[in-house]
VMD Tcl script that draws the C-alpha trace (Angstrom):
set ca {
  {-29.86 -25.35 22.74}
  {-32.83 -25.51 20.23}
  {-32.49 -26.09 16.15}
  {-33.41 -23.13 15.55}
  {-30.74 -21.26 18.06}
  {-28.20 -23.93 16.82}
  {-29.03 -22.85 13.11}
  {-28.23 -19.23 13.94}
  {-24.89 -19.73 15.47}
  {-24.03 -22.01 12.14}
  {-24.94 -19.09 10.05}
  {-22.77 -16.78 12.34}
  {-19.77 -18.88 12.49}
  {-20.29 -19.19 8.52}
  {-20.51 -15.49 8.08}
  {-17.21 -14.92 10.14}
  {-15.18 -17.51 8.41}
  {-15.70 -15.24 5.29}
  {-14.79 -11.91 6.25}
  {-11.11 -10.57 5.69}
  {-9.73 -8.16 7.57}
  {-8.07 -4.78 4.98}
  {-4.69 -5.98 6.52}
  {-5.06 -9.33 5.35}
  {-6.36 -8.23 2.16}
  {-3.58 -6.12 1.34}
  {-0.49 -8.68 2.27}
  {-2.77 -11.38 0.58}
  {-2.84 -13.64 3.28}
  {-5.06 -16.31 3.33}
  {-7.44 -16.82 5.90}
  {-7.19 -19.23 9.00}
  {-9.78 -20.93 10.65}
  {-9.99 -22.34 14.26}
  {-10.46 -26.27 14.22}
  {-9.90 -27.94 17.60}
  {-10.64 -31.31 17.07}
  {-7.91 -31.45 14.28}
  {-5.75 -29.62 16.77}
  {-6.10 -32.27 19.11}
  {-5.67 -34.94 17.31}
  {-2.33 -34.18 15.69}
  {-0.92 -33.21 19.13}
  {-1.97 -37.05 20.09}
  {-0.76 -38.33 17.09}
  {2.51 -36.81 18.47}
  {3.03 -34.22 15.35}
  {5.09 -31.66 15.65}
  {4.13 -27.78 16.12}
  {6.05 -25.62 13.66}
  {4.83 -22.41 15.58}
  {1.73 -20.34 16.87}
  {0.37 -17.19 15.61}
  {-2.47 -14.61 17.11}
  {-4.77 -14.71 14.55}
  {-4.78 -10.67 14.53}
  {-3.58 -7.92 13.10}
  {-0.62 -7.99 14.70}
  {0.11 -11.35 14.38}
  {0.02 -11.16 10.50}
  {1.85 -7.98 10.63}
  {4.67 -9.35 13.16}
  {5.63 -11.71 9.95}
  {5.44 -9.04 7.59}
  {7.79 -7.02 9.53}
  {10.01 -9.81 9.92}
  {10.08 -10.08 6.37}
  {10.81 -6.38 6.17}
  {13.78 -7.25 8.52}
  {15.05 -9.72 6.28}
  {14.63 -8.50 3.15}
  {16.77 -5.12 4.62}
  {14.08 -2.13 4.40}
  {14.20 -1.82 8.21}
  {17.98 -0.35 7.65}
  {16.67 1.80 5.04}
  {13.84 3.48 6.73}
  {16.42 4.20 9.71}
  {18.56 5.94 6.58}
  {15.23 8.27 6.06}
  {15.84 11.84 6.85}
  {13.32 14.47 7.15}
  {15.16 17.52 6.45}
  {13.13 20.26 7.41}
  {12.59 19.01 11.35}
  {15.16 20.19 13.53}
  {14.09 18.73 16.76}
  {12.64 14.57 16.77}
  {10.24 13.81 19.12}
  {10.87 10.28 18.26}
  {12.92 8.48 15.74}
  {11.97 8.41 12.23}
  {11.91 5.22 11.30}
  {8.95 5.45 14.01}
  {6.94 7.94 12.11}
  {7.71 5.77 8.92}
  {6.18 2.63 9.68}
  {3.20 4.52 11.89}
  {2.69 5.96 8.17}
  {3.32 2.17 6.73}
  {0.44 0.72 8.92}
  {-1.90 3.64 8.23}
  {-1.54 2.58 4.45}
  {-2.04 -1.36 5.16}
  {-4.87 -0.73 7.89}
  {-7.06 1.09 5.04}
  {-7.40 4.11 7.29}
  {-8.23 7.36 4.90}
  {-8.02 10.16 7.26}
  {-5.25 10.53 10.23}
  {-8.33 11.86 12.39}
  {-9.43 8.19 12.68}
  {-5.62 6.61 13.79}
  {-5.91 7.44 17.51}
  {-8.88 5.17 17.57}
  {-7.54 2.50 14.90}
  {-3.63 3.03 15.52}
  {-2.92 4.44 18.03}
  {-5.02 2.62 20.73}
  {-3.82 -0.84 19.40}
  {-1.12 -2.08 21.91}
  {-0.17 -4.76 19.96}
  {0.59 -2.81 16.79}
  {1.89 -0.38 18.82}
  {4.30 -2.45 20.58}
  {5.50 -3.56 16.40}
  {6.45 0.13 15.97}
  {8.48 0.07 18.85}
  {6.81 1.93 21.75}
  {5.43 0.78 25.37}
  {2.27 0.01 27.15}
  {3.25 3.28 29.04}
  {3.50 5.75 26.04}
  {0.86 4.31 24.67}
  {-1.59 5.19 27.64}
  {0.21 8.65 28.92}
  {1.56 9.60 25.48}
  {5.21 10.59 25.23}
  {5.32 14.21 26.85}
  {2.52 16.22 29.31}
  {1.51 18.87 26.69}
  {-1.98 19.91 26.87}
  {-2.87 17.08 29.53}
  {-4.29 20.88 32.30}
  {-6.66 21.42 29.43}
  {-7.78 17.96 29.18}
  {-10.51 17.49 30.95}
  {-12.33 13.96 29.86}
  {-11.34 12.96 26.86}
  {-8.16 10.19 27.95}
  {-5.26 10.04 25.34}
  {-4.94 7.97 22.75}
  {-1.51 6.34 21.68}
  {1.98 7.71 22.26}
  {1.42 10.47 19.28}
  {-1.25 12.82 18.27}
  {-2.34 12.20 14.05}
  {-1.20 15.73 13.71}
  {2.33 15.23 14.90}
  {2.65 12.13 12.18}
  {1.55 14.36 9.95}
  {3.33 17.33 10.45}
  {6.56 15.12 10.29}
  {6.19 12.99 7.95}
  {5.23 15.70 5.19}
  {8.64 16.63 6.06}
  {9.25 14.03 3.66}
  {11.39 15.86 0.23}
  {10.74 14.75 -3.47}
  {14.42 13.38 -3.50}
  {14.37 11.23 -0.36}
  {10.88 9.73 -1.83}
  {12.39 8.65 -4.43}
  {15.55 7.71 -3.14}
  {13.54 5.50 -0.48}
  {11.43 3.75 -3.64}
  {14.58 3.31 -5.42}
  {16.78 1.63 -2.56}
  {13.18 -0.88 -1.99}
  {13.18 -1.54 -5.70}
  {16.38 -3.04 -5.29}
  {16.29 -5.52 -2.29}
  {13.30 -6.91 -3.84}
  {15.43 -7.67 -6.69}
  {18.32 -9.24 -4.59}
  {15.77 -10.76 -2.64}
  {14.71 -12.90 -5.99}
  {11.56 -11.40 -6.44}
  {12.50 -9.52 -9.85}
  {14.34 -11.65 -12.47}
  {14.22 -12.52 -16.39}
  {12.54 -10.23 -19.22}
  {10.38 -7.53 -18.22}
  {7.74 -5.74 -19.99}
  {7.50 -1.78 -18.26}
  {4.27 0.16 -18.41}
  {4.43 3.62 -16.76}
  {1.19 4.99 -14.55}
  {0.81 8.23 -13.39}
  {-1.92 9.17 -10.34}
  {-2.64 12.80 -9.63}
  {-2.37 14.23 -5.97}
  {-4.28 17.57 -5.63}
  {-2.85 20.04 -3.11}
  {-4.11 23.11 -1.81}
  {-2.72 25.97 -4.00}
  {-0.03 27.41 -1.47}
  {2.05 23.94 -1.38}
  {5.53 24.89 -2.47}
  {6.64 23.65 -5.43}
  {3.64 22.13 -7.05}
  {2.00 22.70 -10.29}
  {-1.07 23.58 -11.70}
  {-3.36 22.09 -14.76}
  {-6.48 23.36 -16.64}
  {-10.00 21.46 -16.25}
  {-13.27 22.13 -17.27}
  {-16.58 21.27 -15.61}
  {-20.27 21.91 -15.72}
  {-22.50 24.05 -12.97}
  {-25.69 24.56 -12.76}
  {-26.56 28.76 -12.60}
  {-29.87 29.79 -11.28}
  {-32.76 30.90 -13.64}
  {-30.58 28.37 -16.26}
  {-31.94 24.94 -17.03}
  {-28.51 23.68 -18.88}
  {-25.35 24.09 -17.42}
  {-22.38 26.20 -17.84}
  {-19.06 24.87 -18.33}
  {-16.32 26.27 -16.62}
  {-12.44 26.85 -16.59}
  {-10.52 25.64 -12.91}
  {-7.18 25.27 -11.93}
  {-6.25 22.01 -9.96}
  {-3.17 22.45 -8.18}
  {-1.06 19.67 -7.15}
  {1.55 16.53 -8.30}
  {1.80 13.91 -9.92}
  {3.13 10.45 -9.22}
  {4.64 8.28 -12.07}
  {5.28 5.08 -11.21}
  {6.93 2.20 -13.92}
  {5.55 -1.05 -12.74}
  {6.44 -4.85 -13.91}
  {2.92 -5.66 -15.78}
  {3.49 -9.50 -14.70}
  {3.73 -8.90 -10.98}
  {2.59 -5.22 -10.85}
  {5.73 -4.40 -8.75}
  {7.50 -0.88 -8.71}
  {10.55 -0.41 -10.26}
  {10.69 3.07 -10.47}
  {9.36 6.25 -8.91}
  {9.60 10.15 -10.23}
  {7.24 12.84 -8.18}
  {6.78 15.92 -10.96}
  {4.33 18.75 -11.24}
  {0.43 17.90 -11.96}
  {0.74 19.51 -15.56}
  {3.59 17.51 -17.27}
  {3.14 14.75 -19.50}
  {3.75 10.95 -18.46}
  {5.18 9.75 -22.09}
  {7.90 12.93 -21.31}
  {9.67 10.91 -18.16}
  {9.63 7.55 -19.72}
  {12.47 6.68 -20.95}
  {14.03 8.71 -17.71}
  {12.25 6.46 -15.20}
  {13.18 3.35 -17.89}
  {17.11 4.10 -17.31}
  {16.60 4.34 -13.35}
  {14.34 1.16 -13.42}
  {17.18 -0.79 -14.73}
  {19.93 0.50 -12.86}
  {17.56 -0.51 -9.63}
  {17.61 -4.04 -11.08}
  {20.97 -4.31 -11.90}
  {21.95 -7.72 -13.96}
  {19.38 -9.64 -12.08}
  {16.88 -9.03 -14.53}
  {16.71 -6.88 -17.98}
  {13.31 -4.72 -19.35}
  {13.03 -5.69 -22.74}
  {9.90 -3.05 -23.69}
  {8.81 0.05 -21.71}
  {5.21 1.86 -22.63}
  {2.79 3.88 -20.82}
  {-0.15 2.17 -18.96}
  {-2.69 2.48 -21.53}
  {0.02 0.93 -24.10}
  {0.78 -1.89 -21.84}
  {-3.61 -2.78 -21.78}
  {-3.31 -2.67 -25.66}
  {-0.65 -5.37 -24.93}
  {-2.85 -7.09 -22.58}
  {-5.63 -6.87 -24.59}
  {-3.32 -8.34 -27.88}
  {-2.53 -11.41 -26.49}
  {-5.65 -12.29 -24.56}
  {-7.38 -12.09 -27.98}
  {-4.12 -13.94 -29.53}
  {-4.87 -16.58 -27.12}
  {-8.34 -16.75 -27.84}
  {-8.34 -17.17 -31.37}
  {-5.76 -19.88 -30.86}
  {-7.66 -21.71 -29.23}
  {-10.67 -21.67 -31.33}
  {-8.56 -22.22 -34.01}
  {-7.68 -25.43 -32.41}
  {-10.37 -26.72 -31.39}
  {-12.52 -25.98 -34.81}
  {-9.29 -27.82 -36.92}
  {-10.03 -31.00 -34.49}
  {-13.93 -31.17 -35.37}
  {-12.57 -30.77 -39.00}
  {-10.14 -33.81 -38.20}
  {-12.57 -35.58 -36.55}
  {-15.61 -35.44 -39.49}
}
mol new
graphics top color blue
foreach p $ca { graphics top sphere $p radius 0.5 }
foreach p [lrange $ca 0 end-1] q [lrange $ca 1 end] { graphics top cylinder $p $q radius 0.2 }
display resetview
């Protein structure tokens, strides 16, 4: 191989040591790298091997559900009922973590999940289904109209979606709740904790039952006009609050209302159900809304900053 061919597979190699994969983003793993020689010579050194991962996605998610195992949320998606589907294709836990791995793959629409999901064996086989579903699909329908396009994973997107939007307010919450406190008698919530409450809109399309509507303005552009107008809409739709530990920025608590109503109104609601998820193992000793908690933030960065010019101008004094 010439320098210059054996400079452009460096530079390759380099530039694949640095990507991350949105899996291993989102669990924060850290990224392996593939070193034979070290390899070798521990194994003649006679050192022990602890174990061996695929470095894949589904050899980072195979811990992660073994931690989900541990920790006790695989019982509690089983608990998860859909209450609006009569008949089950497949059981829901299955339709729950197919949703779970949507979320940690990064994938935005469920058009793109036969061809990032679905297809995967290996994540597949996670969820719980076979090479055999996963090329043939779980039942014949539609396979006399198909003509070339071969099936992709065990489930359509539209079936996961159609079930899983199945999915009530109450058991939502109920599912947040019940994760809120494993984590907690898992270890991972303990001591004082400061609260701050976020809330995220999620437009729906007007006929959704139950959802509410709020006011906004915005500015078109009319023809013959050169400034625009502003006009009234209505943006239909919920939103989620969410009370979050500011150290860790886990959930504690979880409260789906209508798009119009005010955050500061379900504070102190969501504060109460926040503690009851953590039970004695820890205690919230201040609870404020999200902007609040940057104020906070904000407070003791500067705090910290004029300490430590304080400090370091009362040495030079000390030191003249």
């Amino acid at each position: 191989m010439s320098t210059d061919e054996t400079e452009k597979a460096q530079a390759i190699e380099q530039a694949g040591e640095g990507e991350t994969s949105v899996v291993q983003e989102r669990l924060n793993w850290r990224l392996a790298q593939r070193d034979d020689t070290r390899v070798a010579h521990g194994l003649y050194a006679g050192e022990a091997i602890e174990g061996m991962h695929e470095l894949s996605e589904a050899g980072l998610l195979d811990e992660f559900f073994a931690f989900l195992e541990e920790v006790g949320m695989m019982q509690v998606f089983e608990e998860v009922v859909l209450p609006d589907v009569k008949r089950m294709l497949v059981p829901t836990i299955q339709f729950v973590l197919l949703y779970l791995l949507k979320v940690l793959c990064g994938s935005e629409s469920m058009h793109e999940l036969p061809r990032v999901l679905f297809s995967n064996l290996a994540l597949m086989e996670l969820v719980g289904f076979n090479a055999q579903q996963c090329e043939q699909g779980l039942t014949k329908r539609g396979d006399a109209q198909r003509k070339t396009k071969r099936k992709q994973g065990p489930v359509t997107a539209q079936c996961l979606a159609d079930n899983i939007s199945k999915l009530n307010q109450e058991e939502m919450e109920r599912l947040l709740n019940r994760m809120v406190q494993l984590l907690t008698g898992f270890g991972l919530l303990s001591g004082q904790i400061l609260a701050a409450l976020d809330g995220s809109k999620l437009p729906t399309p007007e006929s959704y039952e139950g959802c509410g509507k709020i006011k906004q303005t915005r500015k078109v552009k009319v023809k013959g006009q050169k400034e625009p107008v502003t006009e009234d809409y209505y943006v239909y739709g919920w939103k989620v609050l969410v009370l979050i530990d500011v150290q860790t920025r886990l959930p504690l608590a979880m409260k789906l209302v209508p798009i119009q109503d005010y955050e500061g109104k379900w504070l102190v609601p969501l504060l109460e159900q926040a503690q009851s998820n953590l039970g004695t193992h820890a205690r919230i000793t201040k609870g404020c809304t999200k902007s609040q908690a940057a104020w906070v933030r904000l407070y003791f960065t500067n705090c910290g900053s004029f300490c430590l010019a304080r400090r370091v101008s009362m040495s030079r004094s000390m030191l003249r």
